[in-house]
Wavefront OBJ file of the C-alpha trace (Angstrom):
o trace
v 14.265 21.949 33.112
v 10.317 21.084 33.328
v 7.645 22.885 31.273
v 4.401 23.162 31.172
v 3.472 23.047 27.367
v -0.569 23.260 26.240
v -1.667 23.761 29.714
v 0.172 20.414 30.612
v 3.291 19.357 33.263
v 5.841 16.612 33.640
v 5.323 14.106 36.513
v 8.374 12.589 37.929
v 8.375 10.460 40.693
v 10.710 10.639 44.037
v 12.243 8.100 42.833
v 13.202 8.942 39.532
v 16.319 11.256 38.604
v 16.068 14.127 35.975
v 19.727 15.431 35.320
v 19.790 19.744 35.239
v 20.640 19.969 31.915
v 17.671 17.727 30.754
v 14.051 19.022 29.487
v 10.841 17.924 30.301
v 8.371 19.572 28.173
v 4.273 19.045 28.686
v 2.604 15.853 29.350
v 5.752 13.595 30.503
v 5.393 11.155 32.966
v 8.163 9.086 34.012
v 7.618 5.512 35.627
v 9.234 4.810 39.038
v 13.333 4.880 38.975
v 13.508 6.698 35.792
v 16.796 8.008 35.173
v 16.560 10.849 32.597
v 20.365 12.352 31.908
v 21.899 15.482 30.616
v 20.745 16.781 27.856
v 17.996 14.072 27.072
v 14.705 15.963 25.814
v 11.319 14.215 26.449
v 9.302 16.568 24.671
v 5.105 16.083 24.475
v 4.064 18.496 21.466
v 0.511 17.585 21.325
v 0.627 13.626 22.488
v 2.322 12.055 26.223
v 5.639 10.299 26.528
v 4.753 7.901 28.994
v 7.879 5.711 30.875
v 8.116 2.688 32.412
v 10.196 1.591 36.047
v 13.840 1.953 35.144
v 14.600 3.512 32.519
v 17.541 5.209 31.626
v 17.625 7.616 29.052
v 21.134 8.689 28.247
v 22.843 11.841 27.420
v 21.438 14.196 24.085
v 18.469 11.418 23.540
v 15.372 12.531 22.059
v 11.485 11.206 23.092
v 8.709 12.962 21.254
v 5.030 12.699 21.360
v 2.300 13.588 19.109
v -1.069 13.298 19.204
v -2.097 10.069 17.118
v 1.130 8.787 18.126
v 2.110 8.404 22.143
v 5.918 7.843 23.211
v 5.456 4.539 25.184
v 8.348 3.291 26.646
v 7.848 0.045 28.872
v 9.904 -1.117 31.767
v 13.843 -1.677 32.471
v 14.235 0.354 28.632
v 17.719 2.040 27.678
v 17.382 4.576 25.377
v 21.053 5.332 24.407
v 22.480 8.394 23.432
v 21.713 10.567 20.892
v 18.534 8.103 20.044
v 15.461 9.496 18.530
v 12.374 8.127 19.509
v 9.728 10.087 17.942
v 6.025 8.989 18.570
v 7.113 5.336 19.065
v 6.271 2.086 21.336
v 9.079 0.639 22.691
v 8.012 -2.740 25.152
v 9.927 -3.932 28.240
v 13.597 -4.783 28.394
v 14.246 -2.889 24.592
v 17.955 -2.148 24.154
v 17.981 1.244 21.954
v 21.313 2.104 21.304
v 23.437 4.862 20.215
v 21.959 6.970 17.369
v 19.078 4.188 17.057
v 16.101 6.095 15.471
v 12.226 4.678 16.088
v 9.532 6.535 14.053
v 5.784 7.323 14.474
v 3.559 4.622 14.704
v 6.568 1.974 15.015
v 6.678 -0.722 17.532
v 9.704 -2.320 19.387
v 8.811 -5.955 20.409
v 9.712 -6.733 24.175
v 13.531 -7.764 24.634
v 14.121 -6.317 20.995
v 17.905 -4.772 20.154
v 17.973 -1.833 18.026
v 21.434 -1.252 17.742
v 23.741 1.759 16.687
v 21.705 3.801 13.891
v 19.562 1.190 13.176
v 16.206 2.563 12.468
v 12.711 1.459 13.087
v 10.551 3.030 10.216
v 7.117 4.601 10.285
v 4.154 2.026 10.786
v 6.603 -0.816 11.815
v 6.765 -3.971 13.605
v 9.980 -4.777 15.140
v 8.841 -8.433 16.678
v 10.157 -9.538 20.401
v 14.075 -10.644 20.371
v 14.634 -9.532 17.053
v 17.993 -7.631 16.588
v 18.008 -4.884 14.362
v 21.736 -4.873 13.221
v 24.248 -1.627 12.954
v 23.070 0.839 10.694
v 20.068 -1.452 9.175
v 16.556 -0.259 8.558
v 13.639 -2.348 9.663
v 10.320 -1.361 7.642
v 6.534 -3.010 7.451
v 4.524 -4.808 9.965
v 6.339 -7.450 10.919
v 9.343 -5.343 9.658
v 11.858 -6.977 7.251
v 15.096 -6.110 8.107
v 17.318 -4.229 5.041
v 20.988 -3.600 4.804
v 22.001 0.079 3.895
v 22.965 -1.346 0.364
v 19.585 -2.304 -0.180
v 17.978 0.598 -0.619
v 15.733 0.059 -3.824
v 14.270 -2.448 -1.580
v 13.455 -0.851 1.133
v 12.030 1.942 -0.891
v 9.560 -0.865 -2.346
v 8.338 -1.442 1.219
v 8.420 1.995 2.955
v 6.318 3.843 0.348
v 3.414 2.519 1.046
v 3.719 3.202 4.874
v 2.966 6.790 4.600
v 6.034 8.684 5.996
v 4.734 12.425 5.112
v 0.855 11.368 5.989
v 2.349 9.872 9.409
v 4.643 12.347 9.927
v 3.208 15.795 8.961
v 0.142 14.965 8.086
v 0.373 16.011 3.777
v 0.100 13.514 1.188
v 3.249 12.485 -0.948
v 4.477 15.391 -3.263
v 3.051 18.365 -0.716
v 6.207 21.098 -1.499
v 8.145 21.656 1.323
v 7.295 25.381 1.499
v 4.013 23.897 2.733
v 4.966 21.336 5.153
v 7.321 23.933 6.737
v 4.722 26.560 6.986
v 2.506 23.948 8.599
v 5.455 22.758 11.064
v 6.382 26.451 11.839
v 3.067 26.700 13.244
v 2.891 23.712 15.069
v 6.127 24.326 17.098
v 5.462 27.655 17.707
v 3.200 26.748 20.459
v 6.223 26.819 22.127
v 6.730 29.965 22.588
v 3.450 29.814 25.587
v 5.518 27.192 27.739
v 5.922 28.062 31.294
v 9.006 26.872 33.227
v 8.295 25.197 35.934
v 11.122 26.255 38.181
v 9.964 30.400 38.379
v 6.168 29.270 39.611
l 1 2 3 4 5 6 7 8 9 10 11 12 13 14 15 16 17 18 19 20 21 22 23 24 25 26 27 28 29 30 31 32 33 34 35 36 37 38 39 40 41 42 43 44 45 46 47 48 49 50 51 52 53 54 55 56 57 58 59 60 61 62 63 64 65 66 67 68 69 70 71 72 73 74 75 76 77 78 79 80 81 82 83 84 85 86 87 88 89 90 91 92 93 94 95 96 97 98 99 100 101 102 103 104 105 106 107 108 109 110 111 112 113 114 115 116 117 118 119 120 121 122 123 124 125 126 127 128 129 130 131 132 133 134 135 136 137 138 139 140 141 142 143 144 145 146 147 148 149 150 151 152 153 154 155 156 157 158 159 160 161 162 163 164 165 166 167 168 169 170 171 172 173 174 175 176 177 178 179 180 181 182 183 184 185 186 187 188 189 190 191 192 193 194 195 196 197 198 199
């Protein structure tokens, strides 16, 4: 499915492959031999997702992006399933695997490994041919890599990269009756998209 989204469409290329079932949304545009499969969602709120040559994005993954914060994905990429990869750089030949999350304003070094929910934090760093182990966190710029049982840790080093500010744009403490007010709005810009296929 392709839609147009704040006056912008998708691009794909001959080349490229865009199962049925996926959903372009808005300013997408995939690099040469782009393989985009079922039930992947490249969605470009109010920033471009922007692909490299062969890439695969696999079944149920999620690319999002915003307007301070582009999805850039380089060249010969694999974004595995269910990945999130929401207002995020990823560099060429990045392994993203299954469930592997990457947030705003984070940045996968070329040849990096993000591996099965791992996540790539807000702000972050993840430097070239680092591996970013099962289910670890990586947080500051360069990252330090954390452990799930390290928590308190990580919460030392993530608090001062601004997850709400990044994300949604409040300060620390805003109530969520706010922030979901705010996000309400936001997304229901949706509701003017124009498929693609009736035009």
């Amino acid at each position: 499915m392709l839609l147009e989204h704040r006056g912008m469409r998708p691009v794909v290329p001959e080349s490229a492959y865009v199962a049925p079932t996926a959903v372009l949304c808005g300013a997408v545009v995939l690099g040469e031999g782009a393989r985009i499969l079922h039930g992947a969602v490249l969605t470009a709120e109010d920033g471009e997702i922007r692909t490299g040559a062969n890439v695969v994005v696999m079944e149920n993954a999620l690319i999002r992006g915003r307007a301070r914060h582009p999805a850039l994905v380089g060249d010969s990429v694999l974004i595995g399933p269910h990945a999130h990869v929401n207002g995020a750089t990823i560099e060429d030949e990045v392994f993203v695997a299954t469930g592997a999350s990457l947030f705003p304003g984070a940045v996968a070094g070329t040849r990096s490994e993000l591996r099965i929910n791992s996540v790539l934090h807000v702000n972050s760093r993840l430097e070239p041919d680092t591996v970013l182990p099962i289910g670890w966190v990586a947080a500051g710029d360069p990252a330090e890599l954390f452990s799930p049982d390290r928590h308190d840790e990580l919460w030392e080093k993530q608090r001062d990269l601004d997850f709400p500010g990044t994300v949604y744009g409040v300060p620390r403490g805003t109530s969520m009756r706010t922030v979901m007010a705010r996000q309400a709005e936001f997304y229901g810009t949706h509701r003017e998209d124009r498929s693609l296929h009736d035009s």
